[in-house]
N, C-alpha and C positions, 0 to 999 in steps of 0.2 A: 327604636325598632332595630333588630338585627339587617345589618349590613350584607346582602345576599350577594354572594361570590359570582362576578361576571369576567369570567376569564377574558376577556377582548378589554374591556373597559382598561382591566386591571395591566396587563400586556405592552396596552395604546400608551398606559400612563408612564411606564418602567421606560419602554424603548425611546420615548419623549425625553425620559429625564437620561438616559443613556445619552443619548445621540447631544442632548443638552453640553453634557459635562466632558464629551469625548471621551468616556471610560475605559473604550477597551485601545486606544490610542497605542501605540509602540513606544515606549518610555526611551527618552534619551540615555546614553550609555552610562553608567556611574559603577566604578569598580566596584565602591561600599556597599552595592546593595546585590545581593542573592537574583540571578538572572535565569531566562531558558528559554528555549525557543522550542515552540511544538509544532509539526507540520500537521497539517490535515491529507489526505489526497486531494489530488485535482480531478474533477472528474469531467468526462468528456460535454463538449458544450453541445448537445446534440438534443432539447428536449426538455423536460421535465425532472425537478428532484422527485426520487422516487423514495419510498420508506428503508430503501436498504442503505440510501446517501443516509435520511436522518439521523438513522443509527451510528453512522462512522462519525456524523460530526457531534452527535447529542454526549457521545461517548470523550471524543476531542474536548470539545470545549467545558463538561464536567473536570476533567482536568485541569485546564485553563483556569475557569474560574478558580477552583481548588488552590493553585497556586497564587493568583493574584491575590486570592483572601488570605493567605499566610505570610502575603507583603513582599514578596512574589517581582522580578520586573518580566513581565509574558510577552514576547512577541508569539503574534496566534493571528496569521493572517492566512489570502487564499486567495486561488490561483486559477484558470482553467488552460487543461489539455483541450487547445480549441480545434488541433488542425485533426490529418487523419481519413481514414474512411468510415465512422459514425456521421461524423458530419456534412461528408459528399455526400452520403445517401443519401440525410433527411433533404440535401439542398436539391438533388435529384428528384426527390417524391413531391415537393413542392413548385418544383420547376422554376428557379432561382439560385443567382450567383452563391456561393458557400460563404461568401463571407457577411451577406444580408442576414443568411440563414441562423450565422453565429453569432450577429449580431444580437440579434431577436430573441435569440434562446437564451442568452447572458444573461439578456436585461431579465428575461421570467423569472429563471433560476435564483439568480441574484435576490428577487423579492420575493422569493420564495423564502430562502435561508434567511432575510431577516427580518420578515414575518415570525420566524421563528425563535429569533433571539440568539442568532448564535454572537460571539465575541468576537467574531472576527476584526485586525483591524484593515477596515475597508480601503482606507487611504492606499495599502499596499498592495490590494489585490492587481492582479494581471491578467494577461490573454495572452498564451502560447503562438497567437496566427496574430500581432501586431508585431508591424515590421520592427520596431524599437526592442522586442524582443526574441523573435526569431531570427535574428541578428547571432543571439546566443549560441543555436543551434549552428548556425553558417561556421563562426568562430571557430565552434569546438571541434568541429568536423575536420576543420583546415590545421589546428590545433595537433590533434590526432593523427591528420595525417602526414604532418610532418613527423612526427615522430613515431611513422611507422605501425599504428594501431588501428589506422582506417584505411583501407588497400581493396584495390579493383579488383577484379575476381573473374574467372566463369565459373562458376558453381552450379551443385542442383540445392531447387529449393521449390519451398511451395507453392503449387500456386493455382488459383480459383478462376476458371472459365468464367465464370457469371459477374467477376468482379472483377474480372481483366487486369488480376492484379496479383504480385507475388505475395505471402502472407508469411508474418513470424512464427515463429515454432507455438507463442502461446495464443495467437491467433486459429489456430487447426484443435477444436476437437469433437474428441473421438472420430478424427476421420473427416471432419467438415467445417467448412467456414463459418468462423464464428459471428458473423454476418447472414450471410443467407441461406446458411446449413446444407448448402451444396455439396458434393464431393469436391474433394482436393487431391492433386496431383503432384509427383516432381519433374522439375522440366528441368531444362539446365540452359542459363542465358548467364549476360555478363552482368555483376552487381557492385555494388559497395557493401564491404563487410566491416566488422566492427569486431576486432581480436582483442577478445575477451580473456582467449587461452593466455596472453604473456603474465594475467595475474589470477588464474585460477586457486592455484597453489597454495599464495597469501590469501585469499578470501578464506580458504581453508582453514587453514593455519590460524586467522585471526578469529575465527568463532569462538574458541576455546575463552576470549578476552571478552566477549560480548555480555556483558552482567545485567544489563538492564534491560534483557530481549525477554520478552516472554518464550513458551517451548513453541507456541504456535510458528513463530519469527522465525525461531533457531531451526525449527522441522525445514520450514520454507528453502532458507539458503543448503540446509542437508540436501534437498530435494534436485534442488536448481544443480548444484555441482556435479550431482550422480556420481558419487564417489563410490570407487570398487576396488577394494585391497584385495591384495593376491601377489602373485609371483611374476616374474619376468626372463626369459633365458635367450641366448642367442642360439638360434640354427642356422646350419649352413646347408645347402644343395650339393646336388650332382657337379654342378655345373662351378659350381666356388662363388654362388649365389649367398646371401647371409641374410637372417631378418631376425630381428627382435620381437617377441611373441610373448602375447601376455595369459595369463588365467589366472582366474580367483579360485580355483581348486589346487592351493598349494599343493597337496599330497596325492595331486590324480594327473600331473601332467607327462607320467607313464602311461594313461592309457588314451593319451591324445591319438585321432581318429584322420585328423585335416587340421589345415590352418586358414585362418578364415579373414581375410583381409577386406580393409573400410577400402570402398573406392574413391574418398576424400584422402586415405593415405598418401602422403611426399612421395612415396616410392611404387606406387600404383603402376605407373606409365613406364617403367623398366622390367615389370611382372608381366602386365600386357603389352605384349610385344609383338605376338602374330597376327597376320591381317583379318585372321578369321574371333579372335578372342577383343583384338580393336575394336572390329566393327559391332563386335555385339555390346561391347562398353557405349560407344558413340550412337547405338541405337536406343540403348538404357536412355543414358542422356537427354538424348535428343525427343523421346517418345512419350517419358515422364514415366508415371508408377502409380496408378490410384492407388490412394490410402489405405481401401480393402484390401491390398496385394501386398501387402506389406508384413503380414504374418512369416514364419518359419516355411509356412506349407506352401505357399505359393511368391514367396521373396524372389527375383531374378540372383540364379549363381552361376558367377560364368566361370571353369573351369581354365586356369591361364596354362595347362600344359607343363608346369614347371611344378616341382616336389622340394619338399625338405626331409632330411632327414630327424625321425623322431628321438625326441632325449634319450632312448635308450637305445638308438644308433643300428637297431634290430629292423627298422623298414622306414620308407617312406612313407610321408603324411602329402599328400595334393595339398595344393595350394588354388584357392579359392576366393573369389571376388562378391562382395554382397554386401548393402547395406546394411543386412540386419544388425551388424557388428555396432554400428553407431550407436543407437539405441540400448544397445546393451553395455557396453564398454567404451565411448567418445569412437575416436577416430585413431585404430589401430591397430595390429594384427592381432590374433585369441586362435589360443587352441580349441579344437574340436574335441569336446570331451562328451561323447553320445550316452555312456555309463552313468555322469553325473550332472547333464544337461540335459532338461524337456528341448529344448531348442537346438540343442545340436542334435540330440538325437532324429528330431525331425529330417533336420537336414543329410543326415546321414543317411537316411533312407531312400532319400533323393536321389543320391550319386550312386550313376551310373555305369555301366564298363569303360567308356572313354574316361569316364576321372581318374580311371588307372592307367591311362597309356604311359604318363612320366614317370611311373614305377616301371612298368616295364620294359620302356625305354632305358633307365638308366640298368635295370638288370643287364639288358645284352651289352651293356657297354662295360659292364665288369666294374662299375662303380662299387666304392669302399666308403663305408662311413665316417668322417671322421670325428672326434670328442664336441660334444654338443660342450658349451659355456654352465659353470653351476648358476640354479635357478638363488636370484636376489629378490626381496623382499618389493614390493611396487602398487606403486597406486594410480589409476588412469580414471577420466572424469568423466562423463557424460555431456558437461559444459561446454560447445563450443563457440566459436566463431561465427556470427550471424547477418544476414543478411540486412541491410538498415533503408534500402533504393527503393522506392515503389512506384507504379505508371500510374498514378491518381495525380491530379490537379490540384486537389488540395491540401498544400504540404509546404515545409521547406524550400525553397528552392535552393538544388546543389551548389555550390559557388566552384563548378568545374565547367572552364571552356575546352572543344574541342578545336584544336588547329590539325589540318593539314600537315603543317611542318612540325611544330613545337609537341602533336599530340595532344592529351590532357593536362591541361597547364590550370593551377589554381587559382582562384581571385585573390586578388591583393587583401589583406584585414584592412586596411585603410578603407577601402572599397567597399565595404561591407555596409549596409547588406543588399543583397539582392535583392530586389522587392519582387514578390508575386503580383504578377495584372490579376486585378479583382471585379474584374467586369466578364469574368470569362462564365457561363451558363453549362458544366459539364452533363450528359446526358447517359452516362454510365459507360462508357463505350470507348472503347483506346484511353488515350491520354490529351485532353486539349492544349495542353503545353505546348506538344510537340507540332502543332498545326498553326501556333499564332505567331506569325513571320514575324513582327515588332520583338517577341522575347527570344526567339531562337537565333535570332541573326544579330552579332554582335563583333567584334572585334577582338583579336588574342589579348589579352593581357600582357603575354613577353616579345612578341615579334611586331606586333599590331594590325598582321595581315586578319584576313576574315578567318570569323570561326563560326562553332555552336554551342549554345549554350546546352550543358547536360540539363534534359528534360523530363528524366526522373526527379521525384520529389523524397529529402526525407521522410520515413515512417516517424511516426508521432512516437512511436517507445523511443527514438532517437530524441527528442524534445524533451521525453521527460527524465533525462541523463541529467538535467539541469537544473528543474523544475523546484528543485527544493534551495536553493539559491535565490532567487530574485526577493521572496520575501525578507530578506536581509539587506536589502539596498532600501535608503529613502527614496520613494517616489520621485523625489526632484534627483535625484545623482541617477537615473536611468536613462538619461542621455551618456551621458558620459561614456565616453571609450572602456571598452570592455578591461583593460589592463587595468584602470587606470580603477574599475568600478571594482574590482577584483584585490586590488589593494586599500579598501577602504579599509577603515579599522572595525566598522559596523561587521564585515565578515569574522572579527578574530574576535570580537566581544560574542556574537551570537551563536559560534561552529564550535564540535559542532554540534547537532541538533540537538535537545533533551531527550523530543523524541517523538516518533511518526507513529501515527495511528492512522493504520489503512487496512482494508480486509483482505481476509488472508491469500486472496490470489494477487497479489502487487508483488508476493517475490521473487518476479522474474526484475522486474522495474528493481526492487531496492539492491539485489546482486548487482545488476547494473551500475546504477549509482555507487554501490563502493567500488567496481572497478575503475570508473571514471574520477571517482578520487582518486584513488591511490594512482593514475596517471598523472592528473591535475600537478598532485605531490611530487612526484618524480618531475615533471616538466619545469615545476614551480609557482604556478598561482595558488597556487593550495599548501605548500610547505609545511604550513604553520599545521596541518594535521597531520604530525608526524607518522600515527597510524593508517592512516589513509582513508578512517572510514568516516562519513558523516552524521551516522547517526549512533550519540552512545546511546541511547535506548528504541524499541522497538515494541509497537502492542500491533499485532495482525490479529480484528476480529474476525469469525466466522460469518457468514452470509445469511442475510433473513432469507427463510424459504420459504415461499407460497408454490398452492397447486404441488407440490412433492420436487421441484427445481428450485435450482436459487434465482432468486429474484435479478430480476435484468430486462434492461429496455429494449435490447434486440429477442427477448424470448418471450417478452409481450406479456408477461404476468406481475407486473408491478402493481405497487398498491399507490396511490396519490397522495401523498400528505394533506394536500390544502382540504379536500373534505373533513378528514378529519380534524383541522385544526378549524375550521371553519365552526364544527360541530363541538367540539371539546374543550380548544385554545391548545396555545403550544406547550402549556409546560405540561397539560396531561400527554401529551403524544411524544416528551423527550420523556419524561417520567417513565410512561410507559416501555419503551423501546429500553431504557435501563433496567427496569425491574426481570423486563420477561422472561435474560437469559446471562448468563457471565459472556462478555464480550467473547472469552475461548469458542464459544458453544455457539451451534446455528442454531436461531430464532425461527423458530417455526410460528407462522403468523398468525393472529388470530386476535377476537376485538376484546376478549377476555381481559388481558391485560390493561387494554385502552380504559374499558369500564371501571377495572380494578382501582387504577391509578385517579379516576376522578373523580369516584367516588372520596377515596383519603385526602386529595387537595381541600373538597370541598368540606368535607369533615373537621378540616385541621383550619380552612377560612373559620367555618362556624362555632367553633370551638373557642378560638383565639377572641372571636369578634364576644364573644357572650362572655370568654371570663375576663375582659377588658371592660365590660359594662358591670358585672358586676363587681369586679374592684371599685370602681369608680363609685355603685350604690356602698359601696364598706366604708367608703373611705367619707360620701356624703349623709352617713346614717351615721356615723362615728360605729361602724363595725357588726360583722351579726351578731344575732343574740338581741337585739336592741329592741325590737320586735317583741319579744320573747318576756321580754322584761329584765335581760341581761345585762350589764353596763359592758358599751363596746370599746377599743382598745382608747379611744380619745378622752372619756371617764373614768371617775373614778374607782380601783377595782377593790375587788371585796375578797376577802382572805382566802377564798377558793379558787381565785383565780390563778395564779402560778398554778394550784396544781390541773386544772384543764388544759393552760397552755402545755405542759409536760405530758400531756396527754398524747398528741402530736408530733412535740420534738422529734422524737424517733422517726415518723414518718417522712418528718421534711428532711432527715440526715440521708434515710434510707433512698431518697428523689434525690438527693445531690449524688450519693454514691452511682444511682442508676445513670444519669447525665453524665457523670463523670465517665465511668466505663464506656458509655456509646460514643461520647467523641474518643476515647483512645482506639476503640475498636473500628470505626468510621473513617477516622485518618488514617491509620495502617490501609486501609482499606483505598482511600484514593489517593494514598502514594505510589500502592502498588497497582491503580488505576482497577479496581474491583466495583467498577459501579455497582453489578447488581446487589453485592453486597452492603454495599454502601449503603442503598435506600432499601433494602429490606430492615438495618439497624436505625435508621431514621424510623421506619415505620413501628418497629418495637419500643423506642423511645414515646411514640404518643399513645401507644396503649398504655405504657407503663404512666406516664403523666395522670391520663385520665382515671387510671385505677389508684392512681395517690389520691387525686380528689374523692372516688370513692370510699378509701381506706378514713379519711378524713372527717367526712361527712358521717358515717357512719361510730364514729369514736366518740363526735362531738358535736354532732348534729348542723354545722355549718363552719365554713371557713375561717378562720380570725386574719386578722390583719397579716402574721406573721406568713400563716398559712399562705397567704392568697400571693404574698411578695414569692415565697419561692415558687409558686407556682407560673407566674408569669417568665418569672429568672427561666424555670426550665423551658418554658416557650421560646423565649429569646433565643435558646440555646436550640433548641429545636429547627427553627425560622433557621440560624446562620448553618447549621448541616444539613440542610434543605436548600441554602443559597447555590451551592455549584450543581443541583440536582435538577430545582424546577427555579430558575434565578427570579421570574416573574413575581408569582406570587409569594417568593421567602422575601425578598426585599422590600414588598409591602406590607407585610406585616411584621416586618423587623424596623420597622419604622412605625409602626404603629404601638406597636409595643415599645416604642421609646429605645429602641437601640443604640448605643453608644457609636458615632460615625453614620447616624443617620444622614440621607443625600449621598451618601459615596458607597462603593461596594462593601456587601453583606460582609463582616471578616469573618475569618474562622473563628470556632469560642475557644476559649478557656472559661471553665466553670469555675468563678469565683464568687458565685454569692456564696453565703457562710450560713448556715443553719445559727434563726435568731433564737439569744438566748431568753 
């Protein structure tokens, strides 16, 4: 009797014999053998894997296996971003410490994914919020700031009333926290910043070299830098005043209007200089900006009383204070060009008689223009310097004491790390930190009198600066001193990455991370990347979107995996999520595909299972025909026999050609990581199979011996380009079908049966 497809049984038996054998293990380092390291994303420990996780990892680990079947050494392990505000929250709604919270969630998600089957290897997985590892983040931070790339600050920045917390630029949108969809403001308090600007440049510069990014990647870091070519000239004032002023309207900066200056500008505080243009700075500051205010039409401009003279030295331009300059062009001054700006022109509209008092101030003073500088070629970035400090409790702790005497003095790295108290219950409100006498009170580090502990906590995008590192250490060397783990040779075999596959909004994270290499590099832990970047290759998928949003646990339209796989098994629901759409493309969700994909598993089980039974009756009948009154291949044949098997030939050449093709089409395909196409050609390869058996059947009324061999041959071949797709069920019937390397991973094929003569 046919052997009926029970995707769990089948699943239960694969991951037994997996976990058996340690397959997906992290292969010791051996020069001679072809190596690579694929990251997955970490995603936040906050809940449940959702279908938009599946997708990133079904796609990751398609890969993975991909490579390890080509003999392949895969490190494919996984990580979670545990700290952060995903995870106060939930620890908040449940009314419990954040680190129970993380706990709990790990453990679900964890059997969630390999319930699933993914390849991870587990041994190396981590937790961002274990002190053994956020040690990391302590390091890099002390790391950096010696060397001048992590610096205290007043700054404005964002920040969420309801979260009691300042928020990253990729944290705010449209206007609202990305959290509780509140408005957002700018306030100005004192932070830790993370200067990004000292390598904006080379991140630039180095994209041109990125060959194995897909355009989705490449779009990302364009996007992140906000690069704006244009011109650059120097003006000077009335007063022997000078500034360097930019615009991207090389051929219009004759009809500049104003100059419009970032209040994050170096030279801000020597423009505002009167008590009355101060105070309106220090009210900005101090009062914030909802995010709606933030347009052209209603931006704050404060007028500094001070002029330049325009390039063609024919009148004076006002000189004017407003953020909307950032946004448009990083942090620096931009001509007003109203003629071929929507935005200036706005603002032009705005200004009113007092923004000409400095014009005609310097009229009665008989002021004379003198030669403005020729305009040079220039490029300014959108990329700045960001704030990394947050008043949540669940986080990093800073490794900076406050003394009295000595000021902010840093912790020793021997010292390291700071452990967070994990008994604290926050209730959404202030910072518990700063309330628990045991962590705040502690002694200087350089003088030894009393101090305070800083009571902000790193933001988690500071954690995942890192993130893509640990899985390159064995488990047992993660104690080890960070120098010492940092020069292991496991880093210079595995760095750097082959390649990250994460959805396309993580390109604020991987910008990041090449910056933090290419510090690493300059400092010297990192050397060995002479580039500085860590990952030569790059896949940003697009986002599954349900209800008309992309899919996400804080916007409450997620879909559960375990149902489905509960209802289906896993490889239809990776199947699935590969077929639907090209990683490039957003997945718009729907159970279409789910059904699609299970129906052809189970087609391709019953299929396999029935012409495995009846080889078996050919081969214990001595062949069809026997029946029939035919002599089958094992008797003796009779003079018309060569020419019925010739009947055929053709067919079976025409099956090896078609196999042949799909695996060179198939491989191009998951080199260049093209799942969906991948099992779309899988899928044309079993139709094409089944209609050879038709073609067959029909020429010569049933299969022969010879017939029947390549037909399984093409299953075989089937089953292994099906192994990195749906790995469950290709490995059992690639063993069933007598696969060469049965008990060990599925390999890739080469088609070498031979059409029998």
């Amino acid at each position: 009797m046919p052997v009926p497809y029970d995707a769990h049984a089948v699943e239960a038996r694969r991951q037994a014999a997996w976990r058996e054998r340690a397959a997906f293990a992290t292969p010791p380092l051996a020069e001679d053998q072809p190596h690579l390291y694929i990251k997955p994303s970490a995603p936040f420990t906050s809940g449940n894997v959702h279908i938009g996780h599946v997708r990133s990892y079904s796609i990751g680990d398609a890969y993975a296996r991909f490579r390890r079947a080509r003999g392949d050494g895969v490190l494919f392990a996984f990580g979670f971003d545990a700290f952060g505000l995903p995870a106060e929250l939930g620890a908040i709604a449940s009314g419990e410490p954040p680190s129970e919270w993380v706990r709990r969630c790990a453990a679900h998600m964890t059997g969630q994914l390999q319930r699933l089957g993914f390849s991870f290897d587990w041994e190396r997985s981590f937790s961002s919020a274990d002190a053994v590892m956020y040690r990391w983040s302590q390091w890099l931070f002390l790391t950096l700031l010696d060397a001048g790339l992590v610096y205290q600050s007043t700054g404005t920045v964002d920040w969420c009333d309801t979260c009691q917390t300042t928020l990253a630029t990729i944290q705010v949108e449209n206007g609202e926290c990305w959290r509780c969809h509140n408005p957002v403001r700018l306030i100005e308090r004192p932070q830790w910043y993370l200067r990004l600007s000292a390598y904006v440049s080379e991140n630039d510069e180095r994209l041109s070299e990125l060959e194995n990014w897909d355009e989705n990647s490449l779009a990302s870091q364009r996007f992140v830098l906000g690069r704006v070519d244009g011109v650059e000239l120097d003006l000077s004032g009335p007063d022997g005043r000078t500034l360097t002023v930019f615009t991207p309207h090389a051929d219009g900066f004759g009809q500049a209007r104003f100059v419009l200056l970032s209040p994050k500008h170096p030279a801000v505080d020597a423009w505002v200089d009167e008590p009355e243009t101060r105070e309106q700075l220090e009210q900005l500051r101090a009062d914030g900006l909802e995010r709606s205010a933030r347009g052209a039409e209603a931006i704050a401009l404060i007028d500094t009383g001070h002029s330049l003279w325009a390039p063609s030295g024919e009148e004076l331009l006002p000189v004017l204070v407003s953020p909307v300059v950032d946004g448009r062009f990083g942090v620096t001054a931009a001509l007003g060009i109203p003629e071929l700006d929507h935005t200036d022109e706005v603002i032009a509209q705005r200004l009113v008689e007092g923004a000409r008092r400095s014009q005609e101030r310097a009229a009665a003073d008989g002021a004379v223009a003198p030669g403005s500088s020729g305009p040079r070629e220039a490029v300014r970035y959108k990329a700045d310097d960001f704030s990394i400090s947050r008043q949540r409790s669940w986080g990093t702790p800073i490794p900076i004491v406050y003394c009295e005497s000595c000021g902010a003095v840093p912790v020793a790295k021997e010292q390291l790390p700071v452990r967070l108290p994990l008994d604290i219950t926050p209730t959404g409100t202030g910072n518990p930190l700063a309330d628990l006498r045991e962590f705040v009170e502690t002694s200087c580090p350089r003088c030894g009198g009393q101090g305070r502990r800083e009571t902000d906590t790193l933001d988690c995008h500071f954690d995942a600066l890192w993130l893509w590192i640990p899985a390159c250490v064995p488990a047992g060397a993660r104690e080890e001193a960070l120098e010492e783990i940092l020069a292991l040779p496991d880093l210079r075999y595995w760095l750097p990455c082959e390649r990250v596959v994460a959805g396309s909004d993580s390109g604020n994270f991987v910008f990041d991370q090449r910056t933090v290499t290419k510090a690493l590099r300059d400092i010297g832990p990192l050397a060995f990347l002479s580039d500085g970047e860590p990952f030569a290759g790059c896949l940003f998928h697009e986002m599954v979107i349900n209800e008309g949003r992309k899919m996400s646990k804080h916007l409450g339209n997620v879909v559960d995996p375990d149902a489905l796989v509960e209802r289906y098994g896993a490889d239809t629901v990776r199947l699935a999520l590969l077929y639907a759409a090209r990683p490039q493309r957003s997945l718009n969700w729907s159970d279409s595909a789910v059904l699609r994909c299970h129906r052809f598993l189970t087609q391709v089980w019953d299929y396999c299972h029935g012409r495995l039974a009846a080889a078996e009756q050919v081969r214990d009948e001595g062949g069809p025909g026997a029946q029939e009154g035919r002599p089958g291949p094992q008797e003796g044949r009779s003079d018309e026999e060569p020419e019925r098997r010739d009947e055929t030939e053709h067919l079976r050449a025409r099956l090896q050609k078609w196999c042949e093709a799909a695996v060179e089409r198939t491989t191009a395909d998951m080199v260049a990581v093209e799942t969906h196409s991948a099992v779309r050609n899988v899928m044309r390869l079993f139709e094409r199979i089944k209609d050879y058996e038709k073609r067959v059947i029909a020429r010569s009324g049933a299969l022969s011996r010879a017939d029947m061999d390549a037909l399984l041959a093409a299953l075989t071949t089937l089953t292994q380009m099906l192994g990195p797709l749906a790995p469950h069920i290709a490995e059992e019937l690639y063993e069933a079908l007598g696969g060469e390397g049965s008990g060990a991973q599925t390999p890739w094929p080469r088609v070498s049966f031979k059409v029998a003569a």
